[in-house]
Structure formats: C-alpha cells, structure tokens
C-alpha positions as MATLAB code, in Angstrom:
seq = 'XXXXXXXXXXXXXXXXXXXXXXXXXXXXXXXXXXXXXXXXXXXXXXXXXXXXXXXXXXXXXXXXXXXXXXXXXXXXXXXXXXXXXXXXXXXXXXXXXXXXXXXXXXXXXXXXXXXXXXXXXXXXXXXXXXXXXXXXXXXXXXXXXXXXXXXXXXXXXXXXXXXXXXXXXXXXXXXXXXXXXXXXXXXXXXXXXXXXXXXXXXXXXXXXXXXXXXXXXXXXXXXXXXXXXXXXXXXXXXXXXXXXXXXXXXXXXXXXXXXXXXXXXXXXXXXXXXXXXXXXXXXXXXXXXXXXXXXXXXXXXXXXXXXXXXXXXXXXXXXXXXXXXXXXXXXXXXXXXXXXXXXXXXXXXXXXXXXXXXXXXXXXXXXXXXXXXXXXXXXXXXXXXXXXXXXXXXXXXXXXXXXXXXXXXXXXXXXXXXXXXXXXXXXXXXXXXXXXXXXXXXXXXXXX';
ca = [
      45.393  -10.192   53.186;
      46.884   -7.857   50.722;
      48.889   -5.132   52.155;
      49.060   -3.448   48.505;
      45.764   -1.904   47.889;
      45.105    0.382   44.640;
      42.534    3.115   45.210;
      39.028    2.543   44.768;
      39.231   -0.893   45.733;
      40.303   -0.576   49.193;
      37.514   -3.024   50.328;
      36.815   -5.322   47.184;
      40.570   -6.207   47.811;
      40.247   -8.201   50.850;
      37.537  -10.411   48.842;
      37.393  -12.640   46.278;
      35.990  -11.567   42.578;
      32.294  -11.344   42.224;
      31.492  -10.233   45.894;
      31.090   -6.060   45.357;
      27.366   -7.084   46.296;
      28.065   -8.805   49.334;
      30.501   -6.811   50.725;
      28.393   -3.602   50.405;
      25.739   -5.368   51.838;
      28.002   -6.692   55.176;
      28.980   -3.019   55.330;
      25.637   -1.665   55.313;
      24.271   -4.370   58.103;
      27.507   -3.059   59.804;
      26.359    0.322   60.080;
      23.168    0.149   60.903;
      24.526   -2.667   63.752;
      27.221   -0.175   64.970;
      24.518    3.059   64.746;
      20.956    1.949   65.744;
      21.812   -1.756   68.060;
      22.536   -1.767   71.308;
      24.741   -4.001   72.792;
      25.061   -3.254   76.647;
      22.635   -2.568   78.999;
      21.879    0.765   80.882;
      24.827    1.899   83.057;
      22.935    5.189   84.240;
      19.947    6.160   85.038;
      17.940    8.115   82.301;
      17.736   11.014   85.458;
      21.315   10.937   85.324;
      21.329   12.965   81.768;
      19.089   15.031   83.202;
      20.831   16.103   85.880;
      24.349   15.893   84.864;
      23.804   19.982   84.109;
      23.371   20.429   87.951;
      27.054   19.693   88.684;
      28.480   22.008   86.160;
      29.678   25.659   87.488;
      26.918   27.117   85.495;
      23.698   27.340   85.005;
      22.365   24.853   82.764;
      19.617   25.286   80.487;
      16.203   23.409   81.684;
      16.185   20.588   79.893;
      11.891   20.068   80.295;
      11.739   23.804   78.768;
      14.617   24.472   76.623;
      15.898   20.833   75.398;
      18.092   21.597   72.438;
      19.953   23.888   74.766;
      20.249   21.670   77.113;
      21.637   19.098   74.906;
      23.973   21.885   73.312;
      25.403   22.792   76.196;
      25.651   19.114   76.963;
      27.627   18.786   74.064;
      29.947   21.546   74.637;
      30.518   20.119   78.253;
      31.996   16.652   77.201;
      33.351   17.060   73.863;
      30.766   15.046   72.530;
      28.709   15.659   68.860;
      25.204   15.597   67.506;
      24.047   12.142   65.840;
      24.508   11.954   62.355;
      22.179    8.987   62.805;
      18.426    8.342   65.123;
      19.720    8.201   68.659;
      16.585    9.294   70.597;
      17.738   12.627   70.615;
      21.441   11.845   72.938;
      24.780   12.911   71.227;
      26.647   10.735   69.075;
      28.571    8.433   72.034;
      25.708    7.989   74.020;
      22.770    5.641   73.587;
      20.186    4.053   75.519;
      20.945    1.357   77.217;
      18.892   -2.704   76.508;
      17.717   -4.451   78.990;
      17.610   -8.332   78.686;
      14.128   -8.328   76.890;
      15.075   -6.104   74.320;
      13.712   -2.629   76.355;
      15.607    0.467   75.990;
      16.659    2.469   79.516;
      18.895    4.214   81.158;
      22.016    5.383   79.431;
      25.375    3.539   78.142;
      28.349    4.758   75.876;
      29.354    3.500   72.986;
      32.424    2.982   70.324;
      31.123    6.645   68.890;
      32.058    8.701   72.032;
      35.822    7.541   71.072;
      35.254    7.517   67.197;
      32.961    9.698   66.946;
      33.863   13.239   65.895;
      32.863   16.420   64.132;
      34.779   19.215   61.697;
      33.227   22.222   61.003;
      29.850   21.520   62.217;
      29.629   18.396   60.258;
      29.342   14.861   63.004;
      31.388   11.881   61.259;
      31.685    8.822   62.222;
      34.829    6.935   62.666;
      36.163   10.167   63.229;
      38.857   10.281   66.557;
      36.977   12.620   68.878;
      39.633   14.929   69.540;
      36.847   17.212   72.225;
      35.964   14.511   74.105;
      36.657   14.377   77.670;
      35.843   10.976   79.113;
      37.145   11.702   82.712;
      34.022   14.423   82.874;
      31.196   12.595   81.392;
      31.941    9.288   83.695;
      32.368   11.323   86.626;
      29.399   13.816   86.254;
      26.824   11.127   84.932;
      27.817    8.576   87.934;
      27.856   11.591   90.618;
      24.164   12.495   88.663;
      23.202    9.312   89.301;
      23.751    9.180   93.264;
      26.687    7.274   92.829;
      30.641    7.052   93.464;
      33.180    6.396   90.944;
      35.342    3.019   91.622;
      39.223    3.968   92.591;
      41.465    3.782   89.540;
      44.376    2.717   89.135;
      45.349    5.115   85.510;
      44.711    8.034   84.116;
      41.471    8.038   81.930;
      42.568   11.123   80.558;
      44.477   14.059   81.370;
      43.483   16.537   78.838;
      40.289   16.718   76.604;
      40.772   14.486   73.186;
      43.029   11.640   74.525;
      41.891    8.433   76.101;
      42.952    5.457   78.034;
      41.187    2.916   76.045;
      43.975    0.758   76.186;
      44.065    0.514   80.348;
      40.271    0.069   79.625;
      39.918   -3.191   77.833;
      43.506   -4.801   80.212;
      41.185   -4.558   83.245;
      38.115   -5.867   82.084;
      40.568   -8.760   80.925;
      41.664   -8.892   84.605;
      38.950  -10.311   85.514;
      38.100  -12.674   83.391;
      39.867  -16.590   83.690;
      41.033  -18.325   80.258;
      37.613  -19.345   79.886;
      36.219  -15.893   79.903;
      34.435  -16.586   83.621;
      34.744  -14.055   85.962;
      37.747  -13.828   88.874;
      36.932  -12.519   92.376;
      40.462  -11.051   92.056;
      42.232   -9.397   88.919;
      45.178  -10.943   87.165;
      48.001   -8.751   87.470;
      48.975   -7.624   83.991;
      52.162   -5.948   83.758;
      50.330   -3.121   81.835;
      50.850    0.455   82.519;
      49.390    2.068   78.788;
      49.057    6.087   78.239;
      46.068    7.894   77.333;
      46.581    8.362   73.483;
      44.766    9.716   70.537;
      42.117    8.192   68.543;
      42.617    7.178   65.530;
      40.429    7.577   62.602;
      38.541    3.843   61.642;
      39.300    4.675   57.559;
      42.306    3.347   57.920;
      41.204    0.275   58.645;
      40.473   -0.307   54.406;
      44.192   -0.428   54.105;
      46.406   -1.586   57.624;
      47.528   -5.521   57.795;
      47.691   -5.138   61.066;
      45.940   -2.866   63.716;
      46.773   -0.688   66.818;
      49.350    2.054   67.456;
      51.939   -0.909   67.679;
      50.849   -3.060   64.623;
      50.965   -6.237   66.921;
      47.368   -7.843   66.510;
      46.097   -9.025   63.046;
      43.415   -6.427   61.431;
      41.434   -8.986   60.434;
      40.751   -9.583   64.066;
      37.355   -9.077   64.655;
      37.295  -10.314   68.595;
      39.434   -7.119   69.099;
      36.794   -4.997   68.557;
      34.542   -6.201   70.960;
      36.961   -6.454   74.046;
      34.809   -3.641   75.652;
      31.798   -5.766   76.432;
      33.683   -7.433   78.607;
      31.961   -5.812   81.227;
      29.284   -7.950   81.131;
      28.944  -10.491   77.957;
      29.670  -14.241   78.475;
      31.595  -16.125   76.362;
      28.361  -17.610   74.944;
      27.106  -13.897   73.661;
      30.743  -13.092   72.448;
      30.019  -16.127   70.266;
      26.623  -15.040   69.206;
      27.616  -11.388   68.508;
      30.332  -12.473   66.237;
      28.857  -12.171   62.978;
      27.490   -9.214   63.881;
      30.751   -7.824   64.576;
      32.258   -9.254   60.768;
      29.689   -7.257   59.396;
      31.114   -3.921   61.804;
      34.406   -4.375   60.459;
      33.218   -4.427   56.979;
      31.319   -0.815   57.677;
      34.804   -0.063   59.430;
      36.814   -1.044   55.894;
      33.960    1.066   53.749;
      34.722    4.043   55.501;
      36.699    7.458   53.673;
      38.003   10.489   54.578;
      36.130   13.863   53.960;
      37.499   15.911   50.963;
      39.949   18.805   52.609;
      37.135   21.915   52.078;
      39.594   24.351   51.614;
      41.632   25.888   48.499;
      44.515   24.149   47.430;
      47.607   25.025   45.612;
      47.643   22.620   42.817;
      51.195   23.217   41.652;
      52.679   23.570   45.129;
      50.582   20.110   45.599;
      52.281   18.827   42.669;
      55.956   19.880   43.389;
      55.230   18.642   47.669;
      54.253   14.923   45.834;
      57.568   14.451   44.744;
      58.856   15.518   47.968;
      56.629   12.993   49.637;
      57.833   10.093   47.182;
      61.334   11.059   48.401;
      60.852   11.485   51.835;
      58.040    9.665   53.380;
      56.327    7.098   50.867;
      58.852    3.885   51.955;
      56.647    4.150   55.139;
      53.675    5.663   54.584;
      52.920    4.354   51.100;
      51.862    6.255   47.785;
      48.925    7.514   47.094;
      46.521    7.909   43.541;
      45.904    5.474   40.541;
      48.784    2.966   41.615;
      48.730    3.094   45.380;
      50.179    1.015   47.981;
      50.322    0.823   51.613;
      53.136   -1.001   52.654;
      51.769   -2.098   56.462;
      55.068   -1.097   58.376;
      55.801   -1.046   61.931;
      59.058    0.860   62.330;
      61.272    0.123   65.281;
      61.648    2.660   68.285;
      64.880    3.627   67.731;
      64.108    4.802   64.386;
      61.065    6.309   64.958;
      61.993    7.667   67.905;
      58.616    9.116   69.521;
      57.783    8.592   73.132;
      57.864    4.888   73.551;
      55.572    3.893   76.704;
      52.797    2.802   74.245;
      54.894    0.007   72.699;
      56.709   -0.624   75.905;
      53.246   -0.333   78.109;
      51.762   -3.575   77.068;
      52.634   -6.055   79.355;
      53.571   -9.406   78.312;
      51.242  -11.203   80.949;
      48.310   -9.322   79.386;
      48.996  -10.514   76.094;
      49.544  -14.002   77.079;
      46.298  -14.014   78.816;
      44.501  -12.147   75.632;
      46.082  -15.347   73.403;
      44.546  -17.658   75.919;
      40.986  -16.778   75.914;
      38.597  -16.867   72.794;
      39.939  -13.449   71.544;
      43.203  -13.982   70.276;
      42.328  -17.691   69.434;
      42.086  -16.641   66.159;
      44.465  -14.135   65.547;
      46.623  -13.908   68.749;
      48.467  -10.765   69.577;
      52.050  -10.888   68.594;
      54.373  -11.342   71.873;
      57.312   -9.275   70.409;
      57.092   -5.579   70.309;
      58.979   -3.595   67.469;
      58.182   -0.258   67.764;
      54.817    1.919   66.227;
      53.083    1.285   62.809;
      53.754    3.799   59.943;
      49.898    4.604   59.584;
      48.102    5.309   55.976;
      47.709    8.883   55.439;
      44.686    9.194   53.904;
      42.192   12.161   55.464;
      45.475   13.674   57.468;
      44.294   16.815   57.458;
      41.233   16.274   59.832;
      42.835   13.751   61.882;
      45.096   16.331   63.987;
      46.925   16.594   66.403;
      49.402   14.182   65.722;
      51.639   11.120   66.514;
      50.123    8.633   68.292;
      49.039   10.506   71.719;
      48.177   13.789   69.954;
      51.718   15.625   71.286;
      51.758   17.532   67.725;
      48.949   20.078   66.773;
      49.951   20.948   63.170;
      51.469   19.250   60.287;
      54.154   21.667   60.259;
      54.922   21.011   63.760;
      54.934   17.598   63.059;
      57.733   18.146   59.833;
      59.604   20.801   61.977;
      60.078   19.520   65.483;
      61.561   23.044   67.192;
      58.159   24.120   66.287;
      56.145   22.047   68.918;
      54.934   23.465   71.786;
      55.151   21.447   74.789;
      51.945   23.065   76.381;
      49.746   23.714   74.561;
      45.752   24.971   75.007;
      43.514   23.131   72.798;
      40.566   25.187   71.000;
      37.399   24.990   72.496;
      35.257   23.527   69.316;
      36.181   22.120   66.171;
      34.443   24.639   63.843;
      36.486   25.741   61.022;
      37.192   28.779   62.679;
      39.693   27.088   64.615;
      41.221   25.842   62.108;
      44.823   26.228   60.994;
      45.213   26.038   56.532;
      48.632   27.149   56.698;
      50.208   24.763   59.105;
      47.194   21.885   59.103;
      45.444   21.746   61.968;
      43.985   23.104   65.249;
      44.816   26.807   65.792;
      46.383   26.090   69.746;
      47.782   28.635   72.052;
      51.003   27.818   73.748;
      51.673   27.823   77.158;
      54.290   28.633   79.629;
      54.856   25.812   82.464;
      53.415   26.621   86.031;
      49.623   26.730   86.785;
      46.557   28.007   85.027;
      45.254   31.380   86.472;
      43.052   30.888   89.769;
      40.123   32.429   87.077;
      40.531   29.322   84.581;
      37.476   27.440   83.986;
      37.651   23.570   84.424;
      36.980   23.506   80.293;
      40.154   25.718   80.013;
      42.126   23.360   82.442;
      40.843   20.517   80.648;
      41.882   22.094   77.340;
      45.535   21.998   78.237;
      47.891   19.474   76.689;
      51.066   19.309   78.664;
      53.614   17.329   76.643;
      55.610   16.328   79.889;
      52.819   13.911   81.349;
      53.644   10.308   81.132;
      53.270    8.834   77.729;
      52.523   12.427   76.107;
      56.328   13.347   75.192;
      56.285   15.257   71.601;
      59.543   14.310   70.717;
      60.982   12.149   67.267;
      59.632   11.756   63.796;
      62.083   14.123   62.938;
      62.233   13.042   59.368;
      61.277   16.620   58.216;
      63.800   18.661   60.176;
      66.361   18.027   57.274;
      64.038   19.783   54.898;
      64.169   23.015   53.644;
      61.446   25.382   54.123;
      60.153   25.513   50.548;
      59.743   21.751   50.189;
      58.261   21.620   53.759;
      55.724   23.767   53.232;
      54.915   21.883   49.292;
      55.068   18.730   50.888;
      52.191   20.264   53.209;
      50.082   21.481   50.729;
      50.581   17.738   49.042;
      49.104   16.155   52.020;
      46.302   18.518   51.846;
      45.216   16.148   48.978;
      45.381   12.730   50.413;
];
C-alpha cells in the first residue's frame, strides 16, 4: 500500500490503473451494504423504542400521536442523529433488526451510532458521534424492554461522545476459542482499554495502518467486523467477507465537509508555512503534492495519556492473531506509542487527541489553555460552535459535584479530564509558538 497519496486520488491509489470503474462501483455496493443491510438480528423489542420515553424524567411526547416529536426528543436523549439514508423512520445508529429468514424486527445498533454524526443540522456519515451516549441508550432500551443489563466489568462511557468500543470487541473475543466456537468461560485478556473518541472513517483513504495505536494493517478488513461477534460463526464471517471489502472501499471514498465558515485567506496562507515547519513531518502536507507519511510516534514523544497504547493486552492480541481475523493481517505485538493521524476535515472532528480531552484547536496548540472539566454543549448546531478557537463552545468547570438541580443530560455532558484514560496532557508541540503564528496556523487548518 502506498503511504504517499496525492489529492484526488486518495482511493484510485490503492489500485491498479484502469480500475476508477470498479472501485466506485465496490464503494457504492459498500454504502448501500453499510446503510440499508442488516447484519444482526433484533436485540430489542420494537416496544422497547416505544417505551424507552417512559424512563426519562420527562414527559415524552406520544409517540402514536406526535411521532416526529417523539423521535426528536429521542434524538436529543441519546446523542443520536436523523438518517441521512431510509431507516424506517429510527435515527441514524439504530436499525431494525433480521431475523434468520430475512424478516425485519425488533431493534439492533449499528457502526452509525459510533460513526455516525451531525454538524449544524446536517447527519454525516462516518462522522465520530461526539453526542452520543451509549451508556443511556443500552440501559434505557434493555430496562424498556423488561430486562436487566449484564454486570460489566468497564466503563462504556463516562461522559456523552466517548466510547468503549475497544473493551467491546476484547470481550466478545473472550469468548470465542481459536476456532471462533464459543467458550463457557472467557479468556482472560490482559485488557483494561479507555473509553475514547471516535474517529472520523475519511481517514481511512490515506492511514497504512489503522487504530489510535497504528498496530493492525488498514487493509484489514476482518477488523471491521469484530462486532458481530456476538453471534456470527466463523462460516458467516467467511460469507460476509466480500461484503465487508466492498465497506471498506465506501470507508476509503469518504471526504470531509468543506469548513462553512469565512476564512482568512492570507492568515491561511502565512499559518501553511507555519504548519510545514511545525507539524507536516507527522501529519503530512496537504494540496496538489500531498503526502501522508503513516507515523506512529512513540509515547515519550508524544506524550498524551498513554493507557490506550498500554491498555491492549498482549494475551488479547495473541488470541486476535490466532483466530481467522488477524490471519491475514495480524495485529502487531509491539506497541510504540499513538499514530500521527491525517488532518483532513479537523475542524469538525473536535474535541481532540485521541479520547476527546481537548475541545478547541487552540487548546490543543496551547496546552495551559485546556480545561480539565469541562461541560460539553448540548447539540451540535452551529450555534455552538467555536470559529475563533475551532471547535465546541464548552463551559469549564470547577472540581466537586454538579448542583443537586443538574439534569442527568447536564451530568452526562461533563468531561472530567482526571478519569482513567481521559488525561489532557502532551502534544505540546504548539506551546513554543508565538501567538501570531498560533492563531495563522489555525486559520490554515481551517482549510484542510
């Protein structure tokens, strides 16, 4: 794979000459795959969207008489976003679950409640889902649905925006012998990984290698579908495959919105060559001759809070590398540090760093600038956003508790920097700047 890729042919570059026909073709048959199939079947009730609204401290709107309310307020619950695709009328994230004969009930989630999210009223997919709070939406549609959540042994999520994913996929893993059978008992792991932020799929067009930590091949398609371990036997793994080729294609096709905002163009022009000097050897360059140059930087340089990297056990990836999924492209069993991401889109993908510790870009180039509690905004309309420092608008907080009046949305809105995996601290790279060329390089990145 090249790790070089010149703009506009971020996809055609991974194929040979000739194929711009068939690789817009494997990306479409990944979309509509990713948007309108399936691929698990029903794990609640459809009564269990229905009365999910019953357990909220509110009244919810009646969802027989007032159903767009209902499915706003929905919504605005979870953190989720409408469809920017059919999806019999459920937010993007949800979708109805398939029974073996091909029947649609009940309810399931999907990739899109992760990578699914919205900026200024607009639903994107691929987009991290920086409102989304998981914990809720498990909780409230199992409790809907006359049932009790299982123990757990992690936090899903402590804060709307970041998820465990990670924890996630190691126990379904657990569970599963070399063979991909199912244990009685789970394999102990050695894995203790933090909720984190989600990362936008667009920069899958350009990354060698994928995750936070850069350790498992981005051609990897396997990867993607570790989350059906839940219930798919090896045999269906081996069935879905192509299917999941042609996902990672619609993954690779994918591009960041255009920031919708004014932008300096001379201020742009004078932050580029600040950017050359200061950040491209990692991040890459960007325009006519850009490159990506696919690097995972060691934690000592990097210096930001290192229990991602150091969270992955080594039993869990020997046990990945043993089964089906990392037959092809096993997980690397040295860890280095965190990958150097592409850049493109920045502005919509705040917060920052790689468990969302940083709200703004200028927090992120100025480090006695981040808070370390901080209240999120409750939507991601544009009126919460932040042009000057790039982006959410966030209220900082004082330690101690929330006032006894807080709403559980306002608790759930806090980010608290101290929790385990969540620490705000190094990329310092932009502390040594000067204010003029911090806030030029800003307006610069506005661009990418």
């Amino acid at each position: 794979m090249r790790t070089a890729v010149v703009a506009g042919m971020l996809v055609l570059a991974m194929f040979p000459p000739g194929r711009a026909g068939e690789v817009e073709a494997a990306a479409e048959r990944g979309r509509v795959a990713l948007t309108q199939t399936g691929h698990l079947k029903p794990g609640w009730s459809d009564a269990a969207y229905r009365k999910a609204g019953t357990l909220w401290n509110r009244s919810a709107p009646d969802l027989d008489k007032q159903p767009a309310d209902y499915a706003a307020a929905f919504i605005r619950r979870y953190g989720l976003h409408p469809a920017p695709y059919p999806n019999d009328g459920l937010p993007m994230g949800l979708r109805r679950g398939v029974l073996a004969d091909g029947t649609k009930e009940g309810v399931q989630i999907d990739c899109m409640v992760c990578h699914g999210g919205s900026l200024g009223g607009k639903s994107y997919v691929g987009l991290g889902n920086t409102q989304l709070d998981l914990n809720a939406l498990l909780r409230d549609l199992t409790r809907a649905d006359g049932r009790r959540l299982p123990p757990s042994t992690f936090v899903m999520n402590s804060s709307r925006g970041t998820v465990n994913a990670g924890m996630v996929a190691a126990v379904l893993l657990s569970v599963r012998n070399s063979d991909l059978s199912f244990r009685l008992f789970p394999l102990p792991m050695g894995t203790n990984l933090p909720e984190m932020d989600v990362p936008p799929w667009w920069h899958m067009a350009k990354k060698a290698t994928m995750y936070y930590d850069g350790r498992t091949d981005a051609r990897s398609v396997r990867s993607s579908m570790q989350f059906l371990l839940g219930e798919k036997t090896l045999e269906e793994f081996q069935q879905l495959e192509p299917q999941f080729h042609d996902i990672l294609a619609y993954f690779k096709s994918l591009r960041p919105p255009k920031y919708p905002f004014l932008i300096d163009a001379a201020k742009a022009e004078a932050g580029k060559t600040v950017f050359v000097e200061n950040c491209a050897r990692c991040h890459g360059t960007y325009g006519a001759d850009a490159e990506y140059p696919s690097k995972v930087i060691d934690l000592k340089t990097i210096g930001t809070d290192p229990a991602r990297a150091y969270g992955l056990g080594l039993p869990l990836v020997k046990h990945y590398n043993s089964t089906w999924f990392g037959a092809d492209y096993p997980v690397k069993e040295q860890m280095t540090g965190y990958q150097a991401p592409p850049l493109d889109g920045i502005w919509a993908t705040a917060p920052y760093l790689h468990n969302g510790s940083v709200p703004t870009l200028d927090a992120l180039l100025k480090s006695s600038e981040r808070p370390a509690r901080f209240k999120r905004p409750p939507s991601t309309g544009f009126e919460h956003y932040d042009t000057r420092n790039v982006g959410w608008k966030f209220e900082a907080l004082a330690p101690g508790p929330l006032p006894k009046s807080a709403s559980t949305e306002d608790a759930q809105a806090v980010f608290d920097a101290s929790r385990f995996g969540l620490g705000n601290q190094g990329h310092t790279f932009g502390d040594a700047l000067e204010d003029g060329d911090r806030i030029a390089l800003i307006e610069y990145l506005k661009t990418l």
